[in-house]
C-alpha positions as CSV (number, residue, x, y, z in Angstrom):
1,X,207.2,-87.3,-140.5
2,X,205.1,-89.6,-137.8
3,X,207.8,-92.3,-138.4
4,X,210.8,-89.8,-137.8
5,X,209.1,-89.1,-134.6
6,X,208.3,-92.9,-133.9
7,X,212.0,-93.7,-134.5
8,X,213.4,-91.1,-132.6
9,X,211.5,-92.0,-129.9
10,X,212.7,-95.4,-130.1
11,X,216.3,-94.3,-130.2
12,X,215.5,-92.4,-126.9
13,X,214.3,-95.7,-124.6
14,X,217.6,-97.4,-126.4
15,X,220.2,-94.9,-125.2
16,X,221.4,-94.6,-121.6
17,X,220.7,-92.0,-119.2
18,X,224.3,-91.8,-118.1
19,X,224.9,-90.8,-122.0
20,X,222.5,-88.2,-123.0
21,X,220.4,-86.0,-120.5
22,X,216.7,-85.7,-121.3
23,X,216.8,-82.1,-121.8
24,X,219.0,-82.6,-124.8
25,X,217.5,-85.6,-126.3
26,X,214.0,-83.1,-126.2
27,X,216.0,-80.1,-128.0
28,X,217.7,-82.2,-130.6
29,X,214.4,-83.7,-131.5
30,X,212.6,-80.4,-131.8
31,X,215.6,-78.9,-133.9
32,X,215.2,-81.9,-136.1
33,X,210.8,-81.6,-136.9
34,X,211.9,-77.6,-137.3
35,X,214.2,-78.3,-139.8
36,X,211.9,-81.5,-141.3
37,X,209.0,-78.2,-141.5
38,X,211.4,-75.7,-143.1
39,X,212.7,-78.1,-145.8
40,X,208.5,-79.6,-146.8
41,X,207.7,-75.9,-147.0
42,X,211.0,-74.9,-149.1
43,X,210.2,-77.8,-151.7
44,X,206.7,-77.6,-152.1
45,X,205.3,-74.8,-155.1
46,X,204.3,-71.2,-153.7
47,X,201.1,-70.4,-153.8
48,X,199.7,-69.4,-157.8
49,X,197.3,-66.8,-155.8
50,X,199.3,-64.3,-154.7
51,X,201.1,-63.4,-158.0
52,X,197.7,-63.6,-159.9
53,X,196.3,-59.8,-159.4
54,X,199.6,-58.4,-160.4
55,X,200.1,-60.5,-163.4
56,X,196.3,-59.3,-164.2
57,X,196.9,-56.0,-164.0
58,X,199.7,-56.1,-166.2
59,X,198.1,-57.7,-169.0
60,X,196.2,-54.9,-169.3
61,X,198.3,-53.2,-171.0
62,X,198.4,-56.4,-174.1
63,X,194.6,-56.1,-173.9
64,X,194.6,-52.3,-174.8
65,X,197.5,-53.4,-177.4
66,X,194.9,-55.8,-179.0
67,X,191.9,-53.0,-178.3
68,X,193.7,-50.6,-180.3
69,X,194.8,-53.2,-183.3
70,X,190.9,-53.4,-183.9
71,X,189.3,-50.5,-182.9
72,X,189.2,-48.6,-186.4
73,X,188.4,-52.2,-188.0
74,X,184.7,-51.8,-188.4
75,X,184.2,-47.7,-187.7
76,X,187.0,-47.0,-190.4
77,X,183.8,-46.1,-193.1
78,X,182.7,-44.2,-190.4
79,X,185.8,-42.4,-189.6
80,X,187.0,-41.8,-193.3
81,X,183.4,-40.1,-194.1
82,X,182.9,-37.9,-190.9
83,X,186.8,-36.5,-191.4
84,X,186.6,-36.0,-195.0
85,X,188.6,-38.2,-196.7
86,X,185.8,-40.7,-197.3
87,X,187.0,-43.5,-200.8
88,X,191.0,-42.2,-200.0
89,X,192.8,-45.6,-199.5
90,X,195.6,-44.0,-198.6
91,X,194.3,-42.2,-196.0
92,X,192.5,-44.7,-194.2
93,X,196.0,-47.0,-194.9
94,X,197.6,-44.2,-192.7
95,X,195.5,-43.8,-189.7
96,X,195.7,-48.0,-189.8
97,X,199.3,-47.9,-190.2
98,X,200.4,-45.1,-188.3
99,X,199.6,-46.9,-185.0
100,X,202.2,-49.6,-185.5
101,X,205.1,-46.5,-186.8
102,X,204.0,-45.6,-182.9
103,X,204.8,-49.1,-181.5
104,X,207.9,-49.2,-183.5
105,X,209.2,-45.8,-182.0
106,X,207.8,-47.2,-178.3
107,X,209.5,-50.7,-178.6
108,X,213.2,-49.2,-178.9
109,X,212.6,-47.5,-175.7
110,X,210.8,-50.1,-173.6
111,X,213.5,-52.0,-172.4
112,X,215.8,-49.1,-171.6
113,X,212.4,-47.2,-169.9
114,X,212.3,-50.7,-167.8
115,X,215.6,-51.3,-166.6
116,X,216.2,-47.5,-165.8
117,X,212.9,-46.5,-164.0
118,X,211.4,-50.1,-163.0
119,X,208.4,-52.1,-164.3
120,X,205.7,-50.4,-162.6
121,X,206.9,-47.0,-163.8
122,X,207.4,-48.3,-167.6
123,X,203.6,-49.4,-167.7
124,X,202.6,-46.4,-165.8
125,X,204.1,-44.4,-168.8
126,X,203.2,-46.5,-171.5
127,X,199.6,-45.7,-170.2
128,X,199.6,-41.8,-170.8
129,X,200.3,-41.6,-174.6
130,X,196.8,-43.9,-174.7
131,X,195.1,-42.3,-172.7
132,X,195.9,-38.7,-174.2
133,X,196.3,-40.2,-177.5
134,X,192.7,-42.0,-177.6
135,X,191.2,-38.7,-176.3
136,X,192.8,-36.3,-179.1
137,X,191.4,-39.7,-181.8
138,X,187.3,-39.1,-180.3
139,X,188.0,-35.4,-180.6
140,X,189.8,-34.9,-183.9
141,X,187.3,-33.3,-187.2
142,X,190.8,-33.6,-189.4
143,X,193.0,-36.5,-190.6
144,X,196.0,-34.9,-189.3
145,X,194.7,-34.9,-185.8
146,X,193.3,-38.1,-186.1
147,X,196.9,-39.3,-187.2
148,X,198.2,-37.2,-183.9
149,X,196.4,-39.5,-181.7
150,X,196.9,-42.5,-183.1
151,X,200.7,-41.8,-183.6
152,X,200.7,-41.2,-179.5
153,X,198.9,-44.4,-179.0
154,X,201.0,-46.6,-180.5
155,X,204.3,-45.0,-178.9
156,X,202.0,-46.3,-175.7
157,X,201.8,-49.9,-177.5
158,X,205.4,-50.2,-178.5
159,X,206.1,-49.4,-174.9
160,X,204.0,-51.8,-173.1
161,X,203.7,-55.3,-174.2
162,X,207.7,-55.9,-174.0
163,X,207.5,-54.8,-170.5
164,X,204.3,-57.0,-169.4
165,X,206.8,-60.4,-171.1
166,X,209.0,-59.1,-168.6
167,X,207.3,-58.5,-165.6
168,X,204.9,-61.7,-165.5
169,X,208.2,-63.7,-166.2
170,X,209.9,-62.2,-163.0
171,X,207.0,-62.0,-160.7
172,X,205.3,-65.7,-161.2
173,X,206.2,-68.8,-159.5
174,X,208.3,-71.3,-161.9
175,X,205.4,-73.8,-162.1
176,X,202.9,-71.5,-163.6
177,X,205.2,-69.5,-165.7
178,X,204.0,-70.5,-169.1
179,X,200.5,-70.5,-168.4
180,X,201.1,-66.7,-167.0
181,X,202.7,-66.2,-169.9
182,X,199.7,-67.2,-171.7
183,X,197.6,-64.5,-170.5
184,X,199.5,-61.7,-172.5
185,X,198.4,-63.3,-176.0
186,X,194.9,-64.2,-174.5
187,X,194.4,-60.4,-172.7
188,X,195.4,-59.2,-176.5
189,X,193.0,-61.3,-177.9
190,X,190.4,-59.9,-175.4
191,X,191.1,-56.3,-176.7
192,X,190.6,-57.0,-179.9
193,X,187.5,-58.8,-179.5
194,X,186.3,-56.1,-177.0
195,X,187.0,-53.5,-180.5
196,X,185.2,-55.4,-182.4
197,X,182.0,-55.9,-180.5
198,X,181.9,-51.7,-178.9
199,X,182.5,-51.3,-182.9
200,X,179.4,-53.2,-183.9
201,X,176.7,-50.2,-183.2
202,X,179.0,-47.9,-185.4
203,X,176.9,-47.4,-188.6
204,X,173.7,-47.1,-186.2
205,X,174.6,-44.0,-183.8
206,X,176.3,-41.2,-185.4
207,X,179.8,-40.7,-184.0
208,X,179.7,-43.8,-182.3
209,X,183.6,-44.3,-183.4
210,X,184.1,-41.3,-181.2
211,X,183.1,-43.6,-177.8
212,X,185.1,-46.4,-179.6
213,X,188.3,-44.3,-178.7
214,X,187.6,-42.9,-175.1
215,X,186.0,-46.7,-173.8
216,X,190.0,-47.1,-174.1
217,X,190.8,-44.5,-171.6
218,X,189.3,-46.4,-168.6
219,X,191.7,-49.8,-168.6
220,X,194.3,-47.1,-169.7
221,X,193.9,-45.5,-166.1
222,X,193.0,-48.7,-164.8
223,X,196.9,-49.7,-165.6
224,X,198.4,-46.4,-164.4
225,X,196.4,-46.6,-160.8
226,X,196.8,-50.2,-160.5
227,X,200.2,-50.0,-160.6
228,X,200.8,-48.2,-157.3
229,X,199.2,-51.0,-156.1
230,X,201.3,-53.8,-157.6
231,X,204.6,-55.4,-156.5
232,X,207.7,-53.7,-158.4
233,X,210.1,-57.1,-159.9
234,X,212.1,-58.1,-157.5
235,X,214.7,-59.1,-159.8
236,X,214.9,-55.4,-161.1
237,X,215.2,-54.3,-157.5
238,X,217.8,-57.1,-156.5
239,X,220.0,-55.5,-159.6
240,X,219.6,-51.8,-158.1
241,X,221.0,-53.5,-154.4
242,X,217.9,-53.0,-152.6
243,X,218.0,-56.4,-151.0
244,X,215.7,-55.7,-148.0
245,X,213.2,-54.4,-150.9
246,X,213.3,-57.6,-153.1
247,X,213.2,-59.6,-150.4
248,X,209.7,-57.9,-149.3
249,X,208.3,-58.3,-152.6
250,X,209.1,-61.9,-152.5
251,X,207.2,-61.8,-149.8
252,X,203.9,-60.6,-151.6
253,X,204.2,-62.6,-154.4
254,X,205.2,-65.9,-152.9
255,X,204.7,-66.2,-149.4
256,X,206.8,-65.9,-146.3
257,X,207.9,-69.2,-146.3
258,X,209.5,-68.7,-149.7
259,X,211.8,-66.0,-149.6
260,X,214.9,-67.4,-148.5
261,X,214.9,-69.7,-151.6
262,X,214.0,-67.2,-153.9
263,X,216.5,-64.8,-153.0
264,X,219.5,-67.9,-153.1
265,X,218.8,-68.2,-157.0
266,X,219.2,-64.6,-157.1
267,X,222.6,-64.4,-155.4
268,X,223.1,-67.9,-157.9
269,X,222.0,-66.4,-160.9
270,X,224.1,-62.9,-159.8
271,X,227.4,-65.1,-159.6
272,X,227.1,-66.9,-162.6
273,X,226.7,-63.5,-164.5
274,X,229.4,-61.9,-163.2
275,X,231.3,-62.9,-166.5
276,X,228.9,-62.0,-168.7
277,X,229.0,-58.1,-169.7
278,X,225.9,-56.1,-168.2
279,X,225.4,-55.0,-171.7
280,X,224.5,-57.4,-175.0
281,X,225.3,-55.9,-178.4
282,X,223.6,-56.7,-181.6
283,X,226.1,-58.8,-182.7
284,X,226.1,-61.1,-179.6
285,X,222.4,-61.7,-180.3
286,X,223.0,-62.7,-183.7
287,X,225.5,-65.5,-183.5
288,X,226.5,-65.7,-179.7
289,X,225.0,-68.1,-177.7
290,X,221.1,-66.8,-177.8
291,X,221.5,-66.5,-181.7
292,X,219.2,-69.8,-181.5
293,X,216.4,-68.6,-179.3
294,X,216.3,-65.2,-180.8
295,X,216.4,-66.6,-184.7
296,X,213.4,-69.1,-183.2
297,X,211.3,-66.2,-181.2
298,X,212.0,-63.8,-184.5
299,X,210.8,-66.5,-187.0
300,X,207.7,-67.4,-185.4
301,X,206.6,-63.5,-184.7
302,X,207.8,-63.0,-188.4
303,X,205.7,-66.5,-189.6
304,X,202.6,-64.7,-188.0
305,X,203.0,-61.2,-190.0
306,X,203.5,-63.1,-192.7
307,X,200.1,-65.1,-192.4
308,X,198.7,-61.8,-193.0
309,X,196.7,-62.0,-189.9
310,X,196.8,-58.4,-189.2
311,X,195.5,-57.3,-192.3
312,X,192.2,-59.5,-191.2
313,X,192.5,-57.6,-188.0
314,X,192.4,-54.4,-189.5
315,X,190.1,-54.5,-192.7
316,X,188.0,-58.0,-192.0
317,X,185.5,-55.6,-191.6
318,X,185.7,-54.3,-195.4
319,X,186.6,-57.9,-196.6
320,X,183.3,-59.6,-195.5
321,X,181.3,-56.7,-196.7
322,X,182.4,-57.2,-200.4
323,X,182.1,-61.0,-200.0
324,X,178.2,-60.7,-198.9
325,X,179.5,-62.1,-195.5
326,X,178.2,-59.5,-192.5
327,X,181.0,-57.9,-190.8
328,X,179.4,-58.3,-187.2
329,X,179.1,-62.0,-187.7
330,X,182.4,-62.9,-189.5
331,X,184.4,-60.4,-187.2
332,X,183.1,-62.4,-183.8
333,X,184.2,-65.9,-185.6
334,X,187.3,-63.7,-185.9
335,X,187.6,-63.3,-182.4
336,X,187.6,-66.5,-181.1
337,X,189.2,-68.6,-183.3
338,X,192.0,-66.0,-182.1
339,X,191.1,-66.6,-178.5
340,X,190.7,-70.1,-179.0
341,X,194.4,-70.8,-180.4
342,X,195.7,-68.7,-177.3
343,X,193.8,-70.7,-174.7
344,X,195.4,-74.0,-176.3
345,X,198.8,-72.7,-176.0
346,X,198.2,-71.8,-172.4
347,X,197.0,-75.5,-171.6
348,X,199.9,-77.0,-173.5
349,X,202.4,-74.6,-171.9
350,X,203.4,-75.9,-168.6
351,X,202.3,-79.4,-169.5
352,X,204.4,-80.2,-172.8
353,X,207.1,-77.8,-172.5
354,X,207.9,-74.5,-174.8
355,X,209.6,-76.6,-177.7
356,X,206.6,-78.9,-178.1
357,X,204.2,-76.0,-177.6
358,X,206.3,-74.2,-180.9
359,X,206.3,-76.5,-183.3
360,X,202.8,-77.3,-182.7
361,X,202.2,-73.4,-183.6
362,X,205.0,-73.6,-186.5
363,X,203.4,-76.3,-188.2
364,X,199.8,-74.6,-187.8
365,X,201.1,-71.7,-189.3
């Protein structure tokens, strides 16, 4: 910048007088630095702080996701024997299992419940089934209630964790995209840990498994009021044609000086899609053009089911009991080797790239 101003100023003592008056040879210099400003500020990475609380306050929604994965892992003896149906595998297979029916029912309607009401209104709904559904689980003295409120739950699961991908995607800044990404496996991790520890004094205090379920109400609410708080996705309002909206929530999440640029790719992006149909059917994700990314994104979640890793998140509990191990102990080592493995992905994220990143986590599984 100094030597565009030295050499300008050279250029001025070399032209004439007769040629150029001063006046203009001052504005054309000042409309040059303006635009020199503009473009440094354009090119240079938005500021990682602005976007940080909202990203936060979406994950909470994966941590209660994770919360609820673990909370009946070590008060499920508990549970079974204060409800009735204490030595009935099935039963206490059912009020494991009949979270994730919940999440199944939820996950076909998050991304309709998205695109139709906005991002802040999807996790703002996701949050009432858990917080209605954990209170009628601490309340229930039958297995069909307790099934009632863990059904309503995981329709709050299904609902939120597909929403959160979505939302940090649209509202970080490219350069920290992955490591923002991160912090939905690493906020699940969290919650599960979080079960596993408030689950600890469980065979201590009689109906301790009761607190387990309403300590789940508070980042519920936390979720649901934070959200009135948070930006909406620009990129959902740019599709609904509130410009001047998008535009101001650009503004919040990247700075002033970042706007224009922002809303460009979204005019660039907007024209590129005009060819594309506004809706994908099944068959277009099975051998179109994102066949590959979805067949990669499906076999890795399916790899992971397949590990049986959630069967050591719901019964590690019972598993280290028989082998002599004690459940407090082993369930913490539990913890954070799962925290651990989320944390590395986040470092290697935005510094290796998303392929490299996979097959390290393909060939550890």
């Amino acid at each position: 910048m100094w030597g565009l101003q030295r050499e300008t100023s050279s250029m001025y003592k070399r032209t004439s007088s007769r040629d150029y008056s001063p006046m203009l040879d001052v504005e054309d210099s000042s409309g040059v630095l303006e635009n020199e400003v503009n473009s440094e500020l354009e090119t240079t990475n938005p500021s990682w702080k602005c976007s940080l609380p909202h990203v936060l306050v979406a994950t909470i929604s994966s941590f209660l996701f994770g919360y609820h994965l673990g909370v009946v892992n070590e008060p499920l003896e508990s549970i079974s024997s204060d409800l009735g149906f204490s030595g009935d595998t099935l039963a206490e297979g059912l009020v494991v299992s009949v979270c994730l029916g919940g999440a199944f029912i939820g996950s076909l309607f998050s991304g309709g419940v998205a695109d139709g009401l906005g991002r802040r209104r999807a996790f703002q709904l996701c949050a009432l089934p858990m917080i209605f559904g954990a209170f009628v689980s601490g309340v229930s003295n039958s297995l069909a209630v307790m099934l009632l409120g863990r059904f309503l739950v995981g329709t709050g699961m299904g609902l939120g964790p597909p929403v959160a991908a979505l939302y940090v995607t649209e509202v970080s800044p490219a350069f920290v995209r992955g490591t923002y990404g991160s912090f939905i496996q690493i906020a699940t991790c969290l919650g599960l840990m979080a079960a596993l520890f408030i689950g600890i004094p469980v065979h201590n205090i009689p109906g301790w498994w009761r607190v387990c379920f309403w300590l789940s109400m508070i980042p519920a609410a936390v979720l649901a009021l934070g959200m009135f708080l948070c930006a909406e996705s620009p990129q959902w309002l740019f599709k609904q044609g509130k410009i001047a909206e998008a535009e101001a929530e650009f503004e919040r999440l990247l700075g002033g000086s970042h706007v224009k640029t922002a809303m460009s790719e979204l005019h660039k992006l907007d024209l590129d899609r005009t060819d594309e149909p506004d809706v994908v059917s099944i068959s277009e994700l099975l051998y179109g053009r994102h066949s590959r990314v979805v067949f990669i994104g499906s076999t890795l979640f399916a790899l992971q089911q397949l590990s049986g890793i959630n069967a050591v998140f719901y019964f590690s509990s019972t598993v280290f009991k028989s082998a002599g191990v004690p459940s407090d102990l082993g369930n913490i080592f539990v913890g954070v080797s799962n925290l651990l493995g989320s944390v590395i992905a986040m470092v290697l994220m935005d510094k290796v790239g998303r392929n490299t990143t996979t097959n390290i986590h393909i060939n550890s599984t």
